[in-house]
GUMIMI-655895 format. One record per residue (C-alpha): residue number from 1; residue in one letter; x, y, z. Coordinates in pm, whole numbers, plus 50000, padded with zeros to 5 digits. Layout:
i NUM, aa A, east X, north Y, up Z
...
REM end
This chain:
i 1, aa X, east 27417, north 92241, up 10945
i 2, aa X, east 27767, north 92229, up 10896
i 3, aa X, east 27927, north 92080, up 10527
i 4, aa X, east 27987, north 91751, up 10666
i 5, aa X, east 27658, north 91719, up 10752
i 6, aa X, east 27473, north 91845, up 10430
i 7, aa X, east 27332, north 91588, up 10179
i 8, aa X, east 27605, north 91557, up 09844
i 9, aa X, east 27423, north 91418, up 09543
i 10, aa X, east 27520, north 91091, up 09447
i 11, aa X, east 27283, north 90979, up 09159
i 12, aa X, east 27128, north 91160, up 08917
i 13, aa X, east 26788, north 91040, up 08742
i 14, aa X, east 26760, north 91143, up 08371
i 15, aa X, east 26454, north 91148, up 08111
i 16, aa X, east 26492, north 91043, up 07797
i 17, aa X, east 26287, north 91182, up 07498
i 18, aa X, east 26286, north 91547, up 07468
i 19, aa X, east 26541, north 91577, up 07745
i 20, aa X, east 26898, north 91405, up 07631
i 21, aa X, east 26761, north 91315, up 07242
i 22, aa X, east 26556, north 91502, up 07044
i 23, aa X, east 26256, north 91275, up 06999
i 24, aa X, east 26015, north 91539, up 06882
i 25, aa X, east 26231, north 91679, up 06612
i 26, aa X, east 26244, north 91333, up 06533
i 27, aa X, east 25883, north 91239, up 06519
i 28, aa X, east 25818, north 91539, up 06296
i 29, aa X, east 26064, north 91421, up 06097
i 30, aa X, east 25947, north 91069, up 06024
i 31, aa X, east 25635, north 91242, up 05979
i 32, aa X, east 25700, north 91437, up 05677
i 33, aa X, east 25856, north 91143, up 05521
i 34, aa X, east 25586, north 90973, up 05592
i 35, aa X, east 25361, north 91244, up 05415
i 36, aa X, east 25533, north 91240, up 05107
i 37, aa X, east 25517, north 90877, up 05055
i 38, aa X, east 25101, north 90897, up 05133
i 39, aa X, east 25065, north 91212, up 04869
i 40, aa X, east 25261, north 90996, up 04622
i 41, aa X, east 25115, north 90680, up 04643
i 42, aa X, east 24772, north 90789, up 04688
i 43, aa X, east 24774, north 91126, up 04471
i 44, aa X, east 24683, north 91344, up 04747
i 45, aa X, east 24686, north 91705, up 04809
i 46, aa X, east 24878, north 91842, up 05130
i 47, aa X, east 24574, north 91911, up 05292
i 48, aa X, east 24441, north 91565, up 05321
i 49, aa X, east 24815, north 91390, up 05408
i 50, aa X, east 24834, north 91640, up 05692
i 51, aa X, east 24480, north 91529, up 05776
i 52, aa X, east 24566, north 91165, up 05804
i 53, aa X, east 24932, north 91240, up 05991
i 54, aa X, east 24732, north 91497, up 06244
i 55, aa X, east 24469, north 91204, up 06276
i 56, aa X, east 24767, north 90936, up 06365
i 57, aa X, east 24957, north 91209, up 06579
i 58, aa X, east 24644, north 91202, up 06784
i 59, aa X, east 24595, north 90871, up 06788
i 60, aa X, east 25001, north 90787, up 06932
i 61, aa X, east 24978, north 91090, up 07178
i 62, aa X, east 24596, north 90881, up 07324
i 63, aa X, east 24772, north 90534, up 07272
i 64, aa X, east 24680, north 90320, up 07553
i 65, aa X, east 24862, north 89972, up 07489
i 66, aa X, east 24753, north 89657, up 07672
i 67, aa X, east 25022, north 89364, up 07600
i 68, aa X, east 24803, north 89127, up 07762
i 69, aa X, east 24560, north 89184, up 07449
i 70, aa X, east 24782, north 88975, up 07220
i 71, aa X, east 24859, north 89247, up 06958
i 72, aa X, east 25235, north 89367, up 06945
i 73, aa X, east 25285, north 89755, up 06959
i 74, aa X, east 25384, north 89730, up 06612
i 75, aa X, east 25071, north 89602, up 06537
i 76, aa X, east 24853, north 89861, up 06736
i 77, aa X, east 25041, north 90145, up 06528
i 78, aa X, east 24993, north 90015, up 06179
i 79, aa X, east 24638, north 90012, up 06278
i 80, aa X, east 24650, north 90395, up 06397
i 81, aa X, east 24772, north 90467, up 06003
i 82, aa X, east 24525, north 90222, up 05870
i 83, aa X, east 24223, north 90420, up 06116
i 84, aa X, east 24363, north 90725, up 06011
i 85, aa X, east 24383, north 90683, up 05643
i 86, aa X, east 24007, north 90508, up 05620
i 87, aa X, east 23885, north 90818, up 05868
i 88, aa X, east 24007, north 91083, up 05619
i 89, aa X, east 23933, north 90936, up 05283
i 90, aa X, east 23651, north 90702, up 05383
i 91, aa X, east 23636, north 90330, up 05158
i 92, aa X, east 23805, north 89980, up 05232
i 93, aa X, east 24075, north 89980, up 05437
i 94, aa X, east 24441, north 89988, up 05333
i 95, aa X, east 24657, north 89765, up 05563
i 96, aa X, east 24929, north 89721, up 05307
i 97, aa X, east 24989, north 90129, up 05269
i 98, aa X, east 24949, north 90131, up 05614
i 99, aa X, east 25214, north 89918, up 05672
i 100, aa X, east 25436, north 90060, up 05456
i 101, aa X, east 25349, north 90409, up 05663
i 102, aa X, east 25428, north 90278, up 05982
i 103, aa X, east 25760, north 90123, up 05879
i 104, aa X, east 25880, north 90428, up 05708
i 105, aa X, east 25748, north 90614, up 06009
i 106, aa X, east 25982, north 90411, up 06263
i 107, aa X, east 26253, north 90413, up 06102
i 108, aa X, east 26261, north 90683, up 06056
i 109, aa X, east 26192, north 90836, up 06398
i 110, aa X, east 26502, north 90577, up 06490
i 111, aa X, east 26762, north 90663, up 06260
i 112, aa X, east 26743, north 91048, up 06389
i 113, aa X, east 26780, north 90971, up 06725
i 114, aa X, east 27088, north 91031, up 06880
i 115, aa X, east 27287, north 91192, up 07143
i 116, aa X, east 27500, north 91488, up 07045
i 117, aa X, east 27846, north 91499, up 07137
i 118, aa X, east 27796, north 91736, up 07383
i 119, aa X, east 27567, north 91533, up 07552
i 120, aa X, east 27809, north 91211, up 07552
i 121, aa X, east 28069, north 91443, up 07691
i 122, aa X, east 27841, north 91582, up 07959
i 123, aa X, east 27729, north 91199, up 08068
i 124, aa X, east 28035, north 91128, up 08072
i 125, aa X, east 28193, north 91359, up 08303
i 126, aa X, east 27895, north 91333, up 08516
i 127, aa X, east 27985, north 90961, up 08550
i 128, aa X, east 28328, north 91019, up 08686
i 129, aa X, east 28091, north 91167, up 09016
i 130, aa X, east 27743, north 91054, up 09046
i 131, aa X, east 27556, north 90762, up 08974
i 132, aa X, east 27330, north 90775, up 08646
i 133, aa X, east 26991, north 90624, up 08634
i 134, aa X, east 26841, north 90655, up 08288
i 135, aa X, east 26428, north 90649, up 08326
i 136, aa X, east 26217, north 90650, up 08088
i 137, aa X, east 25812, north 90603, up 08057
i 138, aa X, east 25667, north 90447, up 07748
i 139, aa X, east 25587, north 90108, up 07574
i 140, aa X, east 25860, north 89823, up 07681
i 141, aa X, east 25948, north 89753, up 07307
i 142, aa X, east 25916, north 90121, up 07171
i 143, aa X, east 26176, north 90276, up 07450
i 144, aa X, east 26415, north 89986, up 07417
i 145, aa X, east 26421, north 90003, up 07025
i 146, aa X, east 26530, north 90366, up 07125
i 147, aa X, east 26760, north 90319, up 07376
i 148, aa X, east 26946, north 90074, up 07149
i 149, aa X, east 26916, north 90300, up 06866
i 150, aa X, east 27119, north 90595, up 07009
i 151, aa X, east 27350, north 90363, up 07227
i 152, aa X, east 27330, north 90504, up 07553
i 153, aa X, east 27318, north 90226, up 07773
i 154, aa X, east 27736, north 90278, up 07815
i 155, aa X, east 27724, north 90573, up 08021
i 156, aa X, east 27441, north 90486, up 08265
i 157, aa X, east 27452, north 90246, up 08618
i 158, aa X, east 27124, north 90147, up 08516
i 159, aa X, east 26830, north 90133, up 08263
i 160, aa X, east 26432, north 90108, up 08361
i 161, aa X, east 26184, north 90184, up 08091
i 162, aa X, east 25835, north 90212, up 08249
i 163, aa X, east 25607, north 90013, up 08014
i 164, aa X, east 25870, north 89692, up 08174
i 165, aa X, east 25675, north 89780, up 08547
i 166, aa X, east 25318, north 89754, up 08685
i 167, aa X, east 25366, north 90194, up 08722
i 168, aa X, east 25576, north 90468, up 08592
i 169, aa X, east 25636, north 90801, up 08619
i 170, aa X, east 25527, north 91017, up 08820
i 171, aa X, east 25447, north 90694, up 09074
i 172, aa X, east 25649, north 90664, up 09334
i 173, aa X, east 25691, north 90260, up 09290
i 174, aa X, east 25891, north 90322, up 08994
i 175, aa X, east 26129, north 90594, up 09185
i 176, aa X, east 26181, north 90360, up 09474
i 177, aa X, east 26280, north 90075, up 09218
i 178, aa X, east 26557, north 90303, up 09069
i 179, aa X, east 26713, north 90435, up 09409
i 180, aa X, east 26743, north 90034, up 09510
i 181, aa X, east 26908, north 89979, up 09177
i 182, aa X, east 27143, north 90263, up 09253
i 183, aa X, east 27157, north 90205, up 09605
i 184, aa X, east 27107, north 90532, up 09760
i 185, aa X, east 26797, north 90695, up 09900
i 186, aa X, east 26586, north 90947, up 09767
i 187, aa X, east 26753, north 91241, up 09913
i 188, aa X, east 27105, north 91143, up 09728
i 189, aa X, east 26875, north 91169, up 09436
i 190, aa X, east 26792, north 91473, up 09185
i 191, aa X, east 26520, north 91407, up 08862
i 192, aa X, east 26601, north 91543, up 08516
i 193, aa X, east 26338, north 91556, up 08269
i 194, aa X, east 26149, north 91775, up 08030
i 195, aa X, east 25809, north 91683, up 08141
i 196, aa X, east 25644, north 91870, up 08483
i 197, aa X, east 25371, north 91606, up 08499
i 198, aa X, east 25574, north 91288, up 08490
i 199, aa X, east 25926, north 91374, up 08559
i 200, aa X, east 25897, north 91705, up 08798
i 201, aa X, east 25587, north 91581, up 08994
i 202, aa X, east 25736, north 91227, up 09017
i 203, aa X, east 26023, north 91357, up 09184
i 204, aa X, east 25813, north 91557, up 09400
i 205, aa X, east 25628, north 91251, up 09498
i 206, aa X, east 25942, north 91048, up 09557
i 207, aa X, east 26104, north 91318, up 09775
i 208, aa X, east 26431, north 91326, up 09539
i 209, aa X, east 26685, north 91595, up 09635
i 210, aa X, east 26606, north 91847, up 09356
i 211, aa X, east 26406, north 91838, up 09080
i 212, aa X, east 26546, north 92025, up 08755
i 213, aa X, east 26328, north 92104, up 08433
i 214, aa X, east 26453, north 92118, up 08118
i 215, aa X, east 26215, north 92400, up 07960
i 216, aa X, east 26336, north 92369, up 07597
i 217, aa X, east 26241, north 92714, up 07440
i 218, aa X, east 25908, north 92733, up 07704
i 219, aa X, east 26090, north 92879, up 08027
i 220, aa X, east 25774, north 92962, up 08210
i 221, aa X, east 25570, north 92713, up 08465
i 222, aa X, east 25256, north 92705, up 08380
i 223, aa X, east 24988, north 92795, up 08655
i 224, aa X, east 24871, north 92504, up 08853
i 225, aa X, east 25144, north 92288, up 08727
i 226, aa X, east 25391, north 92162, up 09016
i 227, aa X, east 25747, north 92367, up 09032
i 228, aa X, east 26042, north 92237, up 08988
i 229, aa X, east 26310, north 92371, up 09199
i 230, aa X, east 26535, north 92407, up 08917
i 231, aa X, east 26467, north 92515, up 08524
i 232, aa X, east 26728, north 92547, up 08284
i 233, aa X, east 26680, north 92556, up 07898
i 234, aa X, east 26878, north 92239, up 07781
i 235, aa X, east 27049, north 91943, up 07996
i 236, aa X, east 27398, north 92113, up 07897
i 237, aa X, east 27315, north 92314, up 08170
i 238, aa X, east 27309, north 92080, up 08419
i 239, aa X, east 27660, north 92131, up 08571
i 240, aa X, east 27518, north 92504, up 08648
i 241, aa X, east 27303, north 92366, up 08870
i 242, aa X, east 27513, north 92069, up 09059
i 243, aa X, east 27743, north 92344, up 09114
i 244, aa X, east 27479, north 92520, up 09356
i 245, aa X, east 27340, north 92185, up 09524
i 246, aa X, east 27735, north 92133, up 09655
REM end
């Protein structure tokens, strides 16, 4: 196959938490605020707040949200502090604290998130070449609250949050959404994201180009899981790896 004839990249699809902001850090974050404020208003020992923030850690990470039930996500996770706090200390329930936990909690979460100047930079000299697809599972409300938040939407050809469409990652619906939006096909294509079982297998499904895994400090695939063709510690590296797909 001569040059000419070789598939360039033209778009690149990009995760959002975990792989361009650091929505973990975050979360843990907002979490030990939100500790403090329990063990102050309620007198507790650490033992029992990290009870109660384990029990609502659970609860977020098994979140299934149905907006056709008529509660807002908001609503849903004031309930996961309220369950959490009655579950761990037993008696009435506290939907004013737990209001108070969840607000603290979000914003929290929010005001940490941003993108690093290195990151802007890289976006935007990746701009100057490819397309850039930002894609991101999650609750409709939640992800756009965080997109807004850390003000990305500049340096991106296109948005879709999963929770706005009937599937998400790792479904190929979703994948063929974002290469009309781009207008390219999936070969043009290479996935960026920090998670193997959305992000990596959804590119797999969707036949993109390349996929590329941002390990964080992991590095290694775990058996079973699908392999990405590409693994490189942080998204800085990214340029690393266009280099080779020229």
């Amino acid at each position: 196959m001569t040059a000419m004839e070789e598939k360039t990249v033209k778009a690149i699809l990009f995760d959002l938490d975990n792989t361009l902001i650091e929505t973990s850090r975050a979360g843990a974050v907002a979490i030990q605020k939100t500790s403090e404020l329990l063990k102050t208003t309620l007198g507790l020992d650490d033992k029992t707040t990290s009870s109660i923030c384990d029990k609502f850690k659970h609860k977020l990470f098994h979140e299934s949200f149905d907006p056709a039930a008529g509660r807002s996500i908001d609503d849903v996770r004031v309930g996961h502090w309220e369950e959490s706090i009655q579950e761990t200390l037993g008696g009435s329930s506290t939907p004013s604290l737990a209001a108070q936990c969840y607000t603290l909690w979000k914003s929290s979460r929010l005001e940490l998130l941003s993108l690093s100047p290195q990151i802007c930079d890289l976006l935007k000299n990746l701009h100057r070449r490819y397309k850039l697809l930002l894609l991101t599972n999650g609750e409709a409300q939640t992800q756009r609250e965080k997109v807004d938040a850390v003000g990305c939407e500049e340096f991106f050809d296109a948005v879709v949050i999963g929770g706005e469409h009937p599937e998400q990652k790792p479904y190929i619906s979703i994948f063929t959404l974002c290469f009309q939006k781009l207008e390219v096909e999936a070969q043009d294509c290479i996935m960026v994201g920090d998670s193997l079982d959305t992000d990596i297998q959804g590119g797999f499904n969707a036949r993109v180009r390349a996929t590329v895994w941002i390990s964080g400090a992991g590095g290694a695939v775990p058996d079973g899981s699908v392999k990405p063709d590409y693994t490189i510690p942080t998204v800085l590296d990214l340029p690393q790896v266009l280099e080779q797909l020229k």
